[in-house]
N, C-alpha and C positions, 0 to 999 in steps of 0.2 A: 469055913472051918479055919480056924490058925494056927498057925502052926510056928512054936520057936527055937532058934536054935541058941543054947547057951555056948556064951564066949567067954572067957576069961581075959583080965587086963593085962598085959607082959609080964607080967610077975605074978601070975596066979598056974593055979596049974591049970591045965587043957584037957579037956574032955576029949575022950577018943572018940570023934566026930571024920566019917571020912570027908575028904576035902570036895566040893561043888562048883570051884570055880579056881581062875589063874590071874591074879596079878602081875600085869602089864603094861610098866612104866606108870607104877602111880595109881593105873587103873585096874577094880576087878572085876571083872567078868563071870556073871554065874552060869553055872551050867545048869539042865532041871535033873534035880537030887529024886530020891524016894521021898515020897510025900510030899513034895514042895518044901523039901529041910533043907538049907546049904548054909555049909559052914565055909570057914576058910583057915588057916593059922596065917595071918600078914609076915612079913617077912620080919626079922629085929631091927631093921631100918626105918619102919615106922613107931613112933612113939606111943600106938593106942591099939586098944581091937576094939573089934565091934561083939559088942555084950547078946543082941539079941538080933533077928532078922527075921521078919514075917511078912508075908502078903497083908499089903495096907486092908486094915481092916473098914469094910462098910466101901469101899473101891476097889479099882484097879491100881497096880503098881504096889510098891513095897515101903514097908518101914521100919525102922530101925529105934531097937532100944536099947539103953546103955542098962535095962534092969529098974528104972525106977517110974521111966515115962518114954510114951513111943514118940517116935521125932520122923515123919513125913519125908517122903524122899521128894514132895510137890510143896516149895516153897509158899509163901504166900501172893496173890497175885498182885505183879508190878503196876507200876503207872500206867497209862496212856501212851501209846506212842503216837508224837507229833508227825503232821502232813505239812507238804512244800505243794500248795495249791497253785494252781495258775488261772489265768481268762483274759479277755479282752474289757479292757477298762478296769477302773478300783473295785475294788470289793465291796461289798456291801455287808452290814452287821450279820447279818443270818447267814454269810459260807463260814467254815470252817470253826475252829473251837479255839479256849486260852490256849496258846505254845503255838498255833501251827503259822506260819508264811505263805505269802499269797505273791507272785509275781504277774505282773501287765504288764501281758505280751503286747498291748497296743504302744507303751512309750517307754517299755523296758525299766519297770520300778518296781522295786520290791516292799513290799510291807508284813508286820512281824516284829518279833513275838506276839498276835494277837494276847490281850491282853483285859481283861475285865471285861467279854466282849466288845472291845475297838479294838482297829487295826491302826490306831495311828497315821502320820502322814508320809511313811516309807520313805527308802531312798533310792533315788538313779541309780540304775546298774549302768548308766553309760559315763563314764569319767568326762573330762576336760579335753576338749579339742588339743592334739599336738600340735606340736610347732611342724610349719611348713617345711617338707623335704627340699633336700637343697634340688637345682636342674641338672635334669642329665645333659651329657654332652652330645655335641650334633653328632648327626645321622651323616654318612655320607651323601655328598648332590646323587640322585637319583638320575635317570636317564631322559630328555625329553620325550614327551607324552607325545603322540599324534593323532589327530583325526581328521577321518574321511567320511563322506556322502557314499553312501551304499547306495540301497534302490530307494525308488520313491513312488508309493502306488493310490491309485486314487478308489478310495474308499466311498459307500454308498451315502448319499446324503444327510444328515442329521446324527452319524456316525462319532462318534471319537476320535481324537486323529489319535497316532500312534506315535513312538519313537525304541528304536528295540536297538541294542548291542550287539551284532553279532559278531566285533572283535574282542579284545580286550580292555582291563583298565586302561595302561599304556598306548595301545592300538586301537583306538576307538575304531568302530565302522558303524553309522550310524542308518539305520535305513526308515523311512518315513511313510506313515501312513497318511495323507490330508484326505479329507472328506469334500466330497466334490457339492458345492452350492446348491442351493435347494433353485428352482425355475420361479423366476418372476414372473410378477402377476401384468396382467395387459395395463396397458398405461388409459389414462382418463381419455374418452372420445374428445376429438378434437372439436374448436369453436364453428357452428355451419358458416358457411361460406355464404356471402353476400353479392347479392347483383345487382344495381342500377343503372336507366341510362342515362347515359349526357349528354352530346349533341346531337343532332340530326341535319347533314348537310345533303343539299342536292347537288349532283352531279352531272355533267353534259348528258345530253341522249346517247345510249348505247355503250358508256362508259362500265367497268366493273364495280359493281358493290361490293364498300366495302364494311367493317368491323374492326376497330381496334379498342383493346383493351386501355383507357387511363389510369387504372387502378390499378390492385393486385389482384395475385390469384385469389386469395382469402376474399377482398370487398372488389368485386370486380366495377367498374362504371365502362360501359360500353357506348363508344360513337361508333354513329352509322354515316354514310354515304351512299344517299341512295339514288340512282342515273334517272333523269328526266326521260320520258317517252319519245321516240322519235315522232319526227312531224309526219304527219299524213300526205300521200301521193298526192299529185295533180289535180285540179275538178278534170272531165273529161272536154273535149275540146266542144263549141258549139253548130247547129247545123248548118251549111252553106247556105246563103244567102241567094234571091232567084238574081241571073243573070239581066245588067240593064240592059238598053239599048243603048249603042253606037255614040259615044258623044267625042268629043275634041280631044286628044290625047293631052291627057292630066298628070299633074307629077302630085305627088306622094309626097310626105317625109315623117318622121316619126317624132313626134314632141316632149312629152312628158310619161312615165309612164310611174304608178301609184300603186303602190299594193294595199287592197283591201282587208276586212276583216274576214273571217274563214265563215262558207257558206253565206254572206254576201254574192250581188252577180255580178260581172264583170261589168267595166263599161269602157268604152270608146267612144274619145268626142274629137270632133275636125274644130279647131280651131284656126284652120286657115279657111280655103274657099272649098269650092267643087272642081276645080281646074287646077287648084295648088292646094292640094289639102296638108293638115299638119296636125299627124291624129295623135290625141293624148292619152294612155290607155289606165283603164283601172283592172287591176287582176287582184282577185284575189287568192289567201294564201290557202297551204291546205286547216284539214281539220286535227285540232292534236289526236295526237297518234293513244293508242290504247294503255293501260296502267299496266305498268312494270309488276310482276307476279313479288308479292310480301316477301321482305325479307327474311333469314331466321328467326328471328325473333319480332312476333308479330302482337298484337293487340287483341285480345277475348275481347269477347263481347260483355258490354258493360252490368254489371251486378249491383241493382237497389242493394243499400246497408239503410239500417235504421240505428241513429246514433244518441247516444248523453252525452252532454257536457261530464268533462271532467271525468271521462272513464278511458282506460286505455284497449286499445282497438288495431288486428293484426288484419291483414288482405283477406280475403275469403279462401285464395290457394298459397299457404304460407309457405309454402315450397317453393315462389315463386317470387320476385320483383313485380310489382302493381302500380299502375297510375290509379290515383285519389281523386276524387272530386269533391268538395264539401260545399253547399251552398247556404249562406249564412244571411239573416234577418235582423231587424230590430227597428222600435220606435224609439227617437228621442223629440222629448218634449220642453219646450220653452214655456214658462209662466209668469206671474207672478214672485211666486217663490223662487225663481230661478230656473236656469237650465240643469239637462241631465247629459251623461254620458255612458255611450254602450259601447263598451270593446272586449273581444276576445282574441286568443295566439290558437291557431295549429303547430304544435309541437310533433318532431318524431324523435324517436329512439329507439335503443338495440333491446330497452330494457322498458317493461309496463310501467317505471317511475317516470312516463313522461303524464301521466295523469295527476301528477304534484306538478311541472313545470319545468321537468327535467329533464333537459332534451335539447334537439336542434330547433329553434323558432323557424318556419316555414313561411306563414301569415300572420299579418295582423289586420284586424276587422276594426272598424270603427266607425260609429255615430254619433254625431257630439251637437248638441244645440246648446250656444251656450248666451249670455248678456239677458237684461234687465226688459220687459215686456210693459206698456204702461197700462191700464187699468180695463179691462173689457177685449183685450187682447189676449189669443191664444196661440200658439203653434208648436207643431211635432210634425217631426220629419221621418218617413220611412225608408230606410235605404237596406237592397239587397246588396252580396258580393260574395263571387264564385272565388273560393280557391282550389287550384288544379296541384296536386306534387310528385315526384317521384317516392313511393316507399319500395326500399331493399330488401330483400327476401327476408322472411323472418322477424320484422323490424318492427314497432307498434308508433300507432299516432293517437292522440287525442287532441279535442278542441276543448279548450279552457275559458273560461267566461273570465275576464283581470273585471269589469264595472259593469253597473248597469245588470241588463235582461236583454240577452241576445239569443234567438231561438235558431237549431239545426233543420233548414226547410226540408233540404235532401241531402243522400249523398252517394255515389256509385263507385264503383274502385275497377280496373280492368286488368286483368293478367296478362302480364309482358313476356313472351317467349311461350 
């Protein structure tokens, strides 16, 4: 329902209307009238009244008529209000609308008034570097600094070391943690040790045997000394002879006397008379005496090997220094065509590359027939030859064929010590 309230213009006359409201610097204020009627009389400091006032019709709020037409207390509605957008990086066409600003926060740039949808290519919000501040002035000298070694503690293996303050900046005190070494590992077995021997001298009878080292400890070469048996006691003496008879008092004398070879029999001859004899004797000497008991290091008993050319070959007890024996064959033959020739090397060494030739040469073998045969003539010569050597504990030999066809007849090796 509407409801109007007539008002007169300053110069008209006024309706006895009670008043519904108070103007208040300008402003008036309605109170609620009967029937939702309010008037007012403006003061004569304003130059107008209001003709008509009614609850906006078909809404809420009020409106005002000067008597000819109502006039809305709800203006029409304003523009758009613009946004101050922000983000990380430019903008892109689809944020924001025509009017609003976009700022990026990633390098502090602004863009704006977007504008026919673009935003343009904005500008630095960050101005021009200033010019450098002049230096401040010095600082007073400070005090000298010192520092000291605290403790120093030894930490578990594979640890961190440490270093910690527990004085000051000025007063250092520095205390140390090192981490203690991890345990080495055992070092590579040492090279075996090597033993041959090298002379063998004999000794007087009953003399001490002896052993000396001419090497080192590592490749030892042992000489021996070993004492000759003493000689064997006396034969025992022979039986008396029977008593003659009575003859002319005879002189004696003693002539020559010979020593025999042992168990031989004695002899005695007169080569003067029977009344002046002049007896020459043969004695002989004793039997040698028994063999001296082996010395430390003695001789096994000897061990068949079955050998090839050209393959390397260790003692049977490789733990041990060994005499060798290699007994070596071949034919050469004279012709027509010529002679041939057969030769091989015994090598040793510490290493089975004496089976290429690499090594110490011990023997050389050889059969050689050689010059020009004239027609119906043939000849070839057989010839064996022992080589004996010393091999060092551990150590390897082979026989090598250098010409020819040279065959391995036998060979035995014996363990020394």
């Amino acid at each position: 329902m509407k409801w109007l309230i007539a008002l007169l213009l300053a110069c008209a006359p006024v309706p006895a209307f009670a008043q519904q409201g108070n103007w208040v610097n300008g402003v008036y204020t309605l109170a609620a009238g009967p029937d939702n009627v309010y008037t007012n009389l403006p003061p004569a400091a304003y130059p107008f009244q209001i003709t008509w006032v009614s609850d906006r019709p078909g809404g809420p709020g009020f409106m005002v008529s000067d008597g000819t037409a109502w006039i809305s207390d709800q203006g029409p509605a304003g523009a758009n209000g613009k946004s101050v957008l922000n983000g990380a990086g430019a903008p892109s066409s689809g944020i924001g609308t025509d009017g609003d600003f976009y700022v990026d926060t990633t390098v502090y740039r602004i863009y704006g008034p977007k504008s026919s949808g673009a935003w343009g290519s904005g500008a630095s919000l960050i101005g021009a570097t200033g010019p450098a501040g002049t230096n401040g002035t010095n600082g007073a000298p400070g005090s000298a600094a010192t520092v000291s070694v605290g403790t120093v503690t030894t930490l578990s293996p594979g640890t961190s070391a440490t270093v910690t303050n527990s004085g000051s900046s000025s007063a250092a005190t520095f205390n140390f943690g090192i981490p203690a070494g991890t345990a080495g590992t055992n070092g590579a077995p040492g090279a075996a040790a090597t033993i041959a021997v090298g002379t063998v001298a004999s000794l007087a009878p009953g003399a001490t045997p002896t052993v000396t080292n001419a090497g080192t400890s590592g490749a030892a070469v042992f000489n021996f000394g070993i004492p000759q048996g003493v000689a064997g006691a006396a034969g025992a003496a022979g039986a008396t002879g029977a008593t003659g008879s009575p003859g002319s008092a005879a002189t004696v004398s003693i002539g020559s006397v010979t020593a025999l070879a042992p168990g031989s029999t004695p002899t005695v001859t007169n080569v003067g008379t029977s009344g002046a004899a002049i007896l020459n004797f043969g004695l002989t000497t004793g039997n040698p005496g028994a063999d001296g008991a082996p010395g430390a290091n003695s001789f096994g008993s000897p061990t068949s090997r079955t050998l090839s050319l050209a393959t390397a070959y260790q003692a049977t007890t490789i733990a041990k220094p060994a005499v060798v024996t290699v007994n070596l064959s071949s034919t050469a033959s004279l012709s027509l065509t010529g002679g041939t020739s057969n030769t091989a090397d015994v090598v040793i060494g510490s290493t089975n590359a004496v089976a290429s030739g690499t090594g110490t040469l011990i023997c050389r073998y050889a059969n050689t027939n050689t010059g020009a045969l004239t027609v119906g003539l043939a000849l070839s010569t057989t010839a064996a030859s022992t080589c004996t050597f010393a091999l060092p504990t551990g150590w390897f030999f082979a026989v090598r064929q250098t010409a020819g066809s040279v065959t391995i007849t036998s060979a035995f090796d014996q363990v020394v010590g």
